[in-house]
ChimeraX commands (.cxc) that place a marker at each C-alpha (Angstrom):
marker #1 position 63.21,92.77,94.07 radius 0.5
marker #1 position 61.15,89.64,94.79 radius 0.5
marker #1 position 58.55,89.74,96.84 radius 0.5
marker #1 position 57.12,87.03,99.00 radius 0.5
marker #1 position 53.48,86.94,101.62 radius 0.5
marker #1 position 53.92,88.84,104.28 radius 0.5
marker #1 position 53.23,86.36,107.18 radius 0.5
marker #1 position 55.74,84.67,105.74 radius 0.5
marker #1 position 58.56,87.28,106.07 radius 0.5
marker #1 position 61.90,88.27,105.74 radius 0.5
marker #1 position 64.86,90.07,107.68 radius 0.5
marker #1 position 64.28,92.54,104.50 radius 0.5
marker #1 position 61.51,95.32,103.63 radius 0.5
marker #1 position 60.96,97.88,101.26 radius 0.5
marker #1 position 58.29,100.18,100.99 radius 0.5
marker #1 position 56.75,99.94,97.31 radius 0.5
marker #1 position 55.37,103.92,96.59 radius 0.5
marker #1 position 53.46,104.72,93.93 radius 0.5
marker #1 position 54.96,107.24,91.27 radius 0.5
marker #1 position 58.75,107.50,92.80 radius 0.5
marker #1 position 58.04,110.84,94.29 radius 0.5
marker #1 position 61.11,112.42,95.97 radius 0.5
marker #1 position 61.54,111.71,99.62 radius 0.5
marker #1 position 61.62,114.37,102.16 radius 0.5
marker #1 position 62.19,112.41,105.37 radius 0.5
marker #1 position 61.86,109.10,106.71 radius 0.5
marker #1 position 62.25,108.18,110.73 radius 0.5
marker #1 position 61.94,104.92,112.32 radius 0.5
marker #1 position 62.54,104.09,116.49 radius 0.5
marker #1 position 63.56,101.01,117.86 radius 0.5
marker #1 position 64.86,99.71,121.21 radius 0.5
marker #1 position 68.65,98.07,121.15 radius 0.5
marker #1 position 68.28,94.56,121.43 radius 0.5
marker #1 position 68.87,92.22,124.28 radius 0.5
marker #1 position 73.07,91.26,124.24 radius 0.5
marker #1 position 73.89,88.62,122.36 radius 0.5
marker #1 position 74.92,85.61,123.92 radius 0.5
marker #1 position 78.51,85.09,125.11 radius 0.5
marker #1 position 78.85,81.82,123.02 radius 0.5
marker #1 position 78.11,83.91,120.11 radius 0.5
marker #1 position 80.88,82.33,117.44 radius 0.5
marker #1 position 79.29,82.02,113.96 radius 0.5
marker #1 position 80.23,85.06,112.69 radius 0.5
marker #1 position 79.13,87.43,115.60 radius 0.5
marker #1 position 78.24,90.74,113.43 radius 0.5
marker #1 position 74.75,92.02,113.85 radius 0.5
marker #1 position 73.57,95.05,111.97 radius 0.5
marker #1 position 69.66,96.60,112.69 radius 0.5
marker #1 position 69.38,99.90,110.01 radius 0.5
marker #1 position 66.70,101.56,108.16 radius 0.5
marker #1 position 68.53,103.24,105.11 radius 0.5
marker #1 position 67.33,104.46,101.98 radius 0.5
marker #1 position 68.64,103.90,98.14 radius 0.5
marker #1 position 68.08,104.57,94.62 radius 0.5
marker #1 position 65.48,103.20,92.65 radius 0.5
marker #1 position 67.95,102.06,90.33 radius 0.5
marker #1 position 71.51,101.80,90.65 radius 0.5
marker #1 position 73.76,101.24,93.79 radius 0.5
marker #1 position 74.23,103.00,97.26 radius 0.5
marker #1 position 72.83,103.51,100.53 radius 0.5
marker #1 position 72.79,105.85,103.25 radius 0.5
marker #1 position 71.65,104.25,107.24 radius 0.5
marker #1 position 71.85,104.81,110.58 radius 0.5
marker #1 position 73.17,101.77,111.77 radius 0.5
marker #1 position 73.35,99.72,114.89 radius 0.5
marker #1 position 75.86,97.43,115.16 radius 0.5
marker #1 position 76.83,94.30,117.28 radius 0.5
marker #1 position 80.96,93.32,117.25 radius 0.5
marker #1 position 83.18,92.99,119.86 radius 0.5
marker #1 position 80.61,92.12,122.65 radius 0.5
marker #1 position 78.93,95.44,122.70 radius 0.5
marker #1 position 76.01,97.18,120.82 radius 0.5
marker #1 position 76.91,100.65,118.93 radius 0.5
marker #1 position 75.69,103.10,116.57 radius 0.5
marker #1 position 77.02,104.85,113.29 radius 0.5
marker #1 position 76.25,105.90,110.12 radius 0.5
marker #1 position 77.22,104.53,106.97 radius 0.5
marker #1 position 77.01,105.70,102.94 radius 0.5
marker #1 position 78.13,103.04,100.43 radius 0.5
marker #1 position 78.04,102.91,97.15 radius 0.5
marker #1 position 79.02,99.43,96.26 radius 0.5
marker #1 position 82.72,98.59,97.76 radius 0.5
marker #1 position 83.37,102.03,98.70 radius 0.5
marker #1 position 82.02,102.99,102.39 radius 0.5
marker #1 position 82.04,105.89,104.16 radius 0.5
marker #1 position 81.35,106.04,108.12 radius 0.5
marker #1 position 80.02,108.72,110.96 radius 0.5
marker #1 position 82.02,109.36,113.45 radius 0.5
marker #1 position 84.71,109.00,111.03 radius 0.5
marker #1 position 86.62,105.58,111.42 radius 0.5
marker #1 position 83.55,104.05,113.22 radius 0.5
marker #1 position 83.42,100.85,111.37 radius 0.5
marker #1 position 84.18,97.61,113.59 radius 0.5
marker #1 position 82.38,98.60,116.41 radius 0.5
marker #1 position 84.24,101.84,117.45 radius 0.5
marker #1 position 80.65,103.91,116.74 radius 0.5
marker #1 position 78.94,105.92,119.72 radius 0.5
marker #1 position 77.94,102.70,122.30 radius 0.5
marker #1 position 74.52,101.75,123.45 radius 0.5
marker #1 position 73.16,99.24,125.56 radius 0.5
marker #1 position 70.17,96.90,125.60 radius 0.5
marker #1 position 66.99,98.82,126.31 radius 0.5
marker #1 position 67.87,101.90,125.12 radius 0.5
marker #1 position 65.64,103.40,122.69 radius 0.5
marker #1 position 66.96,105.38,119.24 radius 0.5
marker #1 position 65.83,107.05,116.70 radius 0.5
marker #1 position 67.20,107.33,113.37 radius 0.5
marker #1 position 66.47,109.96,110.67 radius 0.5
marker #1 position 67.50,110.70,106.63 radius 0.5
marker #1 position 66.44,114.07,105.62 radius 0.5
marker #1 position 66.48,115.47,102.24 radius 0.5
marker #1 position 68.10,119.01,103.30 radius 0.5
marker #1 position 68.53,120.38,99.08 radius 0.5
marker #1 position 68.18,119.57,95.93 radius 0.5
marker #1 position 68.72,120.65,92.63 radius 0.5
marker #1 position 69.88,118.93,89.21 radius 0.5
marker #1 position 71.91,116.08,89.73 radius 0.5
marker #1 position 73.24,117.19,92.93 radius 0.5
marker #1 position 70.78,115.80,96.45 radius 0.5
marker #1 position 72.14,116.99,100.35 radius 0.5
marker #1 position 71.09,114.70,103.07 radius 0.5
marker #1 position 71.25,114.64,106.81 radius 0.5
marker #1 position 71.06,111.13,108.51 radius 0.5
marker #1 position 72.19,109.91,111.46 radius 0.5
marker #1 position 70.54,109.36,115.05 radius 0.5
marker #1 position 68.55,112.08,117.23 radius 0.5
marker #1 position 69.53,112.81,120.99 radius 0.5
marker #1 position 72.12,115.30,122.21 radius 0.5
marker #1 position 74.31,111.85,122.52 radius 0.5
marker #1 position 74.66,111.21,118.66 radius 0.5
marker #1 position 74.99,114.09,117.49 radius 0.5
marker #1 position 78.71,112.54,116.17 radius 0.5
marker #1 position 76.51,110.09,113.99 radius 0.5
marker #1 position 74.69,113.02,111.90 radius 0.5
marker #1 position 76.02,112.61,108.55 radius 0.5
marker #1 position 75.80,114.71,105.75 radius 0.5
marker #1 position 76.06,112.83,102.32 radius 0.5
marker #1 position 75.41,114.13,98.64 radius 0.5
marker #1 position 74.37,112.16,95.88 radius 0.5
marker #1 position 73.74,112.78,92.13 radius 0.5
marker #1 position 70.55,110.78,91.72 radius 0.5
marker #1 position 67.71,111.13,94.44 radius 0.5
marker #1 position 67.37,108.13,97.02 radius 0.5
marker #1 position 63.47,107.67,97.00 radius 0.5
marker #1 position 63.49,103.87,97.58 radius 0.5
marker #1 position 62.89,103.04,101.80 radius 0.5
marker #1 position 64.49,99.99,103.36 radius 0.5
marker #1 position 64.17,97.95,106.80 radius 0.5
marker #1 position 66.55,95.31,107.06 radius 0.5
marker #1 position 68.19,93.08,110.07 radius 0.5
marker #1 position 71.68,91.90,108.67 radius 0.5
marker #1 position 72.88,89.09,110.54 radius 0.5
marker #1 position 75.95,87.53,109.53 radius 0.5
marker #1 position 76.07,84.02,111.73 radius 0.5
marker #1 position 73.14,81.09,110.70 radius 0.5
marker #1 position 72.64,79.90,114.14 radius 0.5
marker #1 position 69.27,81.51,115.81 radius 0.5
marker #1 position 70.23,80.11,118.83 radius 0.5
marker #1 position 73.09,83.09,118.63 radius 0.5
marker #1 position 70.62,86.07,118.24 radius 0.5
marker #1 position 69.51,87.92,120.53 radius 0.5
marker #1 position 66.90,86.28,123.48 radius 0.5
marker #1 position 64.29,87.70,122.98 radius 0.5
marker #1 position 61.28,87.12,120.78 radius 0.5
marker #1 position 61.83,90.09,117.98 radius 0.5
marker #1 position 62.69,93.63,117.73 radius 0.5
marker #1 position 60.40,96.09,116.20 radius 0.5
marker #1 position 60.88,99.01,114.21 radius 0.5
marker #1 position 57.92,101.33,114.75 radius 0.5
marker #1 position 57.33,104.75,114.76 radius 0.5
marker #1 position 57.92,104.54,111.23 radius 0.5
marker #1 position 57.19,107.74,109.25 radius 0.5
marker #1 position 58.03,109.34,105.67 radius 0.5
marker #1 position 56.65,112.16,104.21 radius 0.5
marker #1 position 57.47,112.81,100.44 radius 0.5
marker #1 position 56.82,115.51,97.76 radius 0.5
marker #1 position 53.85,117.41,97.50 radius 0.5
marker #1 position 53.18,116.82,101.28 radius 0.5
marker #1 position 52.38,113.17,100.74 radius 0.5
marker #1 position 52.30,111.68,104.36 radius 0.5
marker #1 position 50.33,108.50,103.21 radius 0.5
marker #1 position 50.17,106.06,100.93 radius 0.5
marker #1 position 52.38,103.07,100.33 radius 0.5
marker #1 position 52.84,99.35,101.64 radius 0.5
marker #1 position 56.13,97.52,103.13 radius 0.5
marker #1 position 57.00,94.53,101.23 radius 0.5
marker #1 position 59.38,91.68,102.27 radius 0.5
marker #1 position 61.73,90.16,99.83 radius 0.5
marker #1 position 61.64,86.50,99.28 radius 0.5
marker #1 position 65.35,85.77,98.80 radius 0.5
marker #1 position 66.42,82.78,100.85 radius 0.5
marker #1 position 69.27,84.65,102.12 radius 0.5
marker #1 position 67.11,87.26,104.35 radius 0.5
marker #1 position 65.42,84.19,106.28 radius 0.5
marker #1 position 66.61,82.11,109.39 radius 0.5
marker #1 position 65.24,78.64,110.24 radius 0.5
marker #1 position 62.51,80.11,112.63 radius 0.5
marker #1 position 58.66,79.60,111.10 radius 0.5
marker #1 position 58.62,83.63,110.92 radius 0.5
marker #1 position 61.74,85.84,109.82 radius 0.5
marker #1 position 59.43,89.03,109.84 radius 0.5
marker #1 position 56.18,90.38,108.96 radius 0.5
marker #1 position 54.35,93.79,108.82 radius 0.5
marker #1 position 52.14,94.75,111.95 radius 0.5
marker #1 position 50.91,98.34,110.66 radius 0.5
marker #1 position 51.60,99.34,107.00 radius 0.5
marker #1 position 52.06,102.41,105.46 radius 0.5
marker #1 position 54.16,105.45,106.44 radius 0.5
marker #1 position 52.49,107.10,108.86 radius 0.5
marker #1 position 53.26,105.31,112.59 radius 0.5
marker #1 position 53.87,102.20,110.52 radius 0.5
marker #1 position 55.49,98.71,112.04 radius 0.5
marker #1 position 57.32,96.22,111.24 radius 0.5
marker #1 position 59.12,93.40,113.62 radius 0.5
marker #1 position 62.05,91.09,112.61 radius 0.5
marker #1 position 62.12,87.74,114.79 radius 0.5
marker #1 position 64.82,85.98,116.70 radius 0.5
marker #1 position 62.72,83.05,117.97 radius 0.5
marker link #1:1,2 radius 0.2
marker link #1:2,3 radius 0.2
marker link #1:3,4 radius 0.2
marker link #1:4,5 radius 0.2
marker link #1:5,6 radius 0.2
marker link #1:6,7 radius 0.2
marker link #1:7,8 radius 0.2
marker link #1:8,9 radius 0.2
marker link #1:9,10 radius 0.2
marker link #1:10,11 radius 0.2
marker link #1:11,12 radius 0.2
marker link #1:12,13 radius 0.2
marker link #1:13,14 radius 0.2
marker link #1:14,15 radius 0.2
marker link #1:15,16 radius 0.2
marker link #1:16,17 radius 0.2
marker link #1:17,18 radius 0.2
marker link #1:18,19 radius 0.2
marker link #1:19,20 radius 0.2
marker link #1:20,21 radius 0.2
marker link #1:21,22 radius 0.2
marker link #1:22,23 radius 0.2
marker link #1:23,24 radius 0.2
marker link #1:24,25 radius 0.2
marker link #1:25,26 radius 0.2
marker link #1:26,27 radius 0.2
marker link #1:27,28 radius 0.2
marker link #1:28,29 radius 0.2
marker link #1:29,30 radius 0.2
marker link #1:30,31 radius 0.2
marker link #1:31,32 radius 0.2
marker link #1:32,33 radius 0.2
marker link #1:33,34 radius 0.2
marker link #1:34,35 radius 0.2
marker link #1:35,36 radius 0.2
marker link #1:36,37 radius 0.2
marker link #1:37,38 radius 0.2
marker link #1:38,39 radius 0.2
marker link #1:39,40 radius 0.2
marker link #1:40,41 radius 0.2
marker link #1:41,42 radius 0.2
marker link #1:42,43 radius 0.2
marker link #1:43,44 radius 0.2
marker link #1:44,45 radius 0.2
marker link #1:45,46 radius 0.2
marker link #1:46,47 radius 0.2
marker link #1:47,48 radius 0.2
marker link #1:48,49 radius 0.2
marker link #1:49,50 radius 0.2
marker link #1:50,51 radius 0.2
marker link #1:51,52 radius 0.2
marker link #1:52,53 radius 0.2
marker link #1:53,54 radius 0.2
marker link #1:54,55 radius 0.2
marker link #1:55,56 radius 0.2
marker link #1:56,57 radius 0.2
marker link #1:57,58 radius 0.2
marker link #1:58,59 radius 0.2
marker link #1:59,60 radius 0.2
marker link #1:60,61 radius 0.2
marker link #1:61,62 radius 0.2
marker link #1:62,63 radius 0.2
marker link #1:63,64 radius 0.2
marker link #1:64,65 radius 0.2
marker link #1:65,66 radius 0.2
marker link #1:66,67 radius 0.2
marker link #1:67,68 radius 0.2
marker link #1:68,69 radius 0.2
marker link #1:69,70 radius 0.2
marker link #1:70,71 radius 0.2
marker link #1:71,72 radius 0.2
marker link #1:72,73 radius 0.2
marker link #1:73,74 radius 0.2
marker link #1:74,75 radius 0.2
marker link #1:75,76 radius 0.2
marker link #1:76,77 radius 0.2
marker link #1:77,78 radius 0.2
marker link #1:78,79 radius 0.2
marker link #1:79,80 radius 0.2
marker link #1:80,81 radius 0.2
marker link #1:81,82 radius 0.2
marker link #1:82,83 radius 0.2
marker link #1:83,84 radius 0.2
marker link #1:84,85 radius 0.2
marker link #1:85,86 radius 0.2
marker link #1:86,87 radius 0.2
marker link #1:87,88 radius 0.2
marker link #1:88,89 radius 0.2
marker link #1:89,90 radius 0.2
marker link #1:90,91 radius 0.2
marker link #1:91,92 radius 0.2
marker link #1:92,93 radius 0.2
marker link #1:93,94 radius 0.2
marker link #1:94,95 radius 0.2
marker link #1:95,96 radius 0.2
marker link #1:96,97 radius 0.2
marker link #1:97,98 radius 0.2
marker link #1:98,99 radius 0.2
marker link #1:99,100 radius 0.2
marker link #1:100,101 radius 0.2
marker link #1:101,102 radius 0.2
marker link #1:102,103 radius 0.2
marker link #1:103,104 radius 0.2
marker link #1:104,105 radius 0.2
marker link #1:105,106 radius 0.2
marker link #1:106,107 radius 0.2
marker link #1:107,108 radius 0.2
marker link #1:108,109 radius 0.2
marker link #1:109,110 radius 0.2
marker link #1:110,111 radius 0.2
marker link #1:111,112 radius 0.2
marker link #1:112,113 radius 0.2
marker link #1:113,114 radius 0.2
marker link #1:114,115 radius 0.2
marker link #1:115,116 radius 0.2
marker link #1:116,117 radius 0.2
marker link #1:117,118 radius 0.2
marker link #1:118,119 radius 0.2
marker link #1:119,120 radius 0.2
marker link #1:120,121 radius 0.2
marker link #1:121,122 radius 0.2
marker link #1:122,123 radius 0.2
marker link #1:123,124 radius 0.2
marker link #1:124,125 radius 0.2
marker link #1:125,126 radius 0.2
marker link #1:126,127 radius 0.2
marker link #1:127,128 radius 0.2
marker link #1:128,129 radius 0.2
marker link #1:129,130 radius 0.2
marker link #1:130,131 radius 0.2
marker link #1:131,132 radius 0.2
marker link #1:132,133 radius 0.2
marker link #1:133,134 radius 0.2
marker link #1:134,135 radius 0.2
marker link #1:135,136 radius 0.2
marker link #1:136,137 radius 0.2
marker link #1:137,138 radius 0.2
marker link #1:138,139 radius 0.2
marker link #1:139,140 radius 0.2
marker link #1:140,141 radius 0.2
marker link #1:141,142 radius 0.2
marker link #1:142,143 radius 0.2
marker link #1:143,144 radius 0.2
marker link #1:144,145 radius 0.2
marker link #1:145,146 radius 0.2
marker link #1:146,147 radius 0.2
marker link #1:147,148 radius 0.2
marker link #1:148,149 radius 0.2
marker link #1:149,150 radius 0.2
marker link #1:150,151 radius 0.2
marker link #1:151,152 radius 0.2
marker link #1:152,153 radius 0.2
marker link #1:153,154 radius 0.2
marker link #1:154,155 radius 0.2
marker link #1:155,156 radius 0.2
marker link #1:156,157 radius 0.2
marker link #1:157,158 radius 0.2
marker link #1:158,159 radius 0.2
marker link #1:159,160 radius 0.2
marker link #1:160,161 radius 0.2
marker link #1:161,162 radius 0.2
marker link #1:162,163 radius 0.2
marker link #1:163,164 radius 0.2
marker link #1:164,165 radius 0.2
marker link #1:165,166 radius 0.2
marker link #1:166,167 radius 0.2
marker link #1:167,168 radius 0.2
marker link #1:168,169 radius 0.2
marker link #1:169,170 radius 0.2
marker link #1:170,171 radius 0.2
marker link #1:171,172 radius 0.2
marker link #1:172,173 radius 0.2
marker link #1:173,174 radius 0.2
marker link #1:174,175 radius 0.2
marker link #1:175,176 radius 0.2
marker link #1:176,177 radius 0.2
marker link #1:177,178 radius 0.2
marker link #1:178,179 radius 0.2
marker link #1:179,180 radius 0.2
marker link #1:180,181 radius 0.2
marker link #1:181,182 radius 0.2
marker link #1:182,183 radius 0.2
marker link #1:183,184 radius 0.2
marker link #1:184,185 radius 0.2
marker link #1:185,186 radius 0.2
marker link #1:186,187 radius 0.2
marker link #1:187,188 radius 0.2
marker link #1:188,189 radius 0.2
marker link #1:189,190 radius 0.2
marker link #1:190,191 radius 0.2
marker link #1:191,192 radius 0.2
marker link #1:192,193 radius 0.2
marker link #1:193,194 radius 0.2
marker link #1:194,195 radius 0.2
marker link #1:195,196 radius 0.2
marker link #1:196,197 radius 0.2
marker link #1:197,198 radius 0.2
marker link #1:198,199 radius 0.2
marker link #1:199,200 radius 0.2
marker link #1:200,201 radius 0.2
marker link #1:201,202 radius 0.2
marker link #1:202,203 radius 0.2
marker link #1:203,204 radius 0.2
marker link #1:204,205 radius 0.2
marker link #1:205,206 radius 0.2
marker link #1:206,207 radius 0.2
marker link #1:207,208 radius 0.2
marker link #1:208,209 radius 0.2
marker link #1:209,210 radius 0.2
marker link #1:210,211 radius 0.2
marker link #1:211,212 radius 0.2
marker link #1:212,213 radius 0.2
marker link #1:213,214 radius 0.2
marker link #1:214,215 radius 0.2
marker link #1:215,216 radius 0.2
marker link #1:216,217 radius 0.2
marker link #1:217,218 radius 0.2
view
């Protein structure tokens, strides 16, 4: 990845961490979005996910939130290139658990096992209400890299959600060897994770311990 200076920003961070060392957990809270508005026509989907991936190689597991269909929702999704699978099964499209604006979540990917070649997470979102969302996905490589990302799909700011940004905060990982420090969120400089707004993102506490980063609408 390409990285670019932070004030200047992206809808896209990853966390560089010395060494690779296996990840143990990684949590991150953020509040659901304002709505977006009803003229909404340039392509409409909205994703919000932190997810994690391997350092080389395809695939990714996240809690997602998603905007289709005029309503928020939330699911979780592994993919490993074209092939996708969802929790609650069949949850793609916007047919996840629903949420509204204002309401806070937090979302969770837990290394559970491990052995050779064989890795057991848990992801999904916390709260007696998603417990349909918790999935449990095994890989054959570890997935140590972290990622933030807002995924719009339509160009037009004036589309997104009014409001000024939404931050992901709360934003812990602990690693290893009881490593519960350490690291720095990065954002990468492809053109494609920026909007025309003077700021597309930037770091406001760094690290993994209560870290922060917002992505702006405005």
């Amino acid at each position: 990845m390409t990285t670019t200076a932070q004030s200047q920003g992206s809808y896209y961070a990853f966390l560089d961490m010395p060494n690779d060392p296996l990840l143990h957990e990684f949590t991150t809270q953020w509040v659901v979005p304002a709505d977006l508005p009803q003229k909404n026509t340039s392509g409409g989907d909205f994703f919000l996910w932190n997810g994690i991936g391997p350092s080389s190689g395809v695939g990714l597991i996240q809690p997602v939130l998603e905007w289709r269909n005029g309503h928020w929702s939330v699911k979780t999704v592994h993919t490993t290139g074209s092939n996708y699978t969802w929790t609650p099964t069949n949850s793609q499209n916007g047919r996840g658990i629903r949420v509204s604006a204002g309401e806070v979540l937090t979302a969770f990917i837990e290394l559970k096992q491990h052995q050779q070649n064989r890795y057991v997470y848990s992801a999904g979102f916390k709260g007696d209400k998603f417990s349909s969302t918790i999935a449990s996905v095994t890989t054959t490589v570890p997935y140590n890299q972290l990622i933030l990302c807002l995924e719009p799909y339509g160009t037009d700011v004036s589309e997104y959600p009014n409001q000024p940004y939404v931050e992901m905060k709360n934003i812990n990982a602990t690693f290893e060897g009881d490593i519960k420090s350490g690291g720095n969120w990065s954002m990468d400089s492809k053109e494609s994770y920026k909007r025309a707004i003077p700021v597309s993102g930037s770091v406001v506490t760094d690290g993994i311990s209560n870290g922060k980063v917002r992505f702006y609408f405005q």
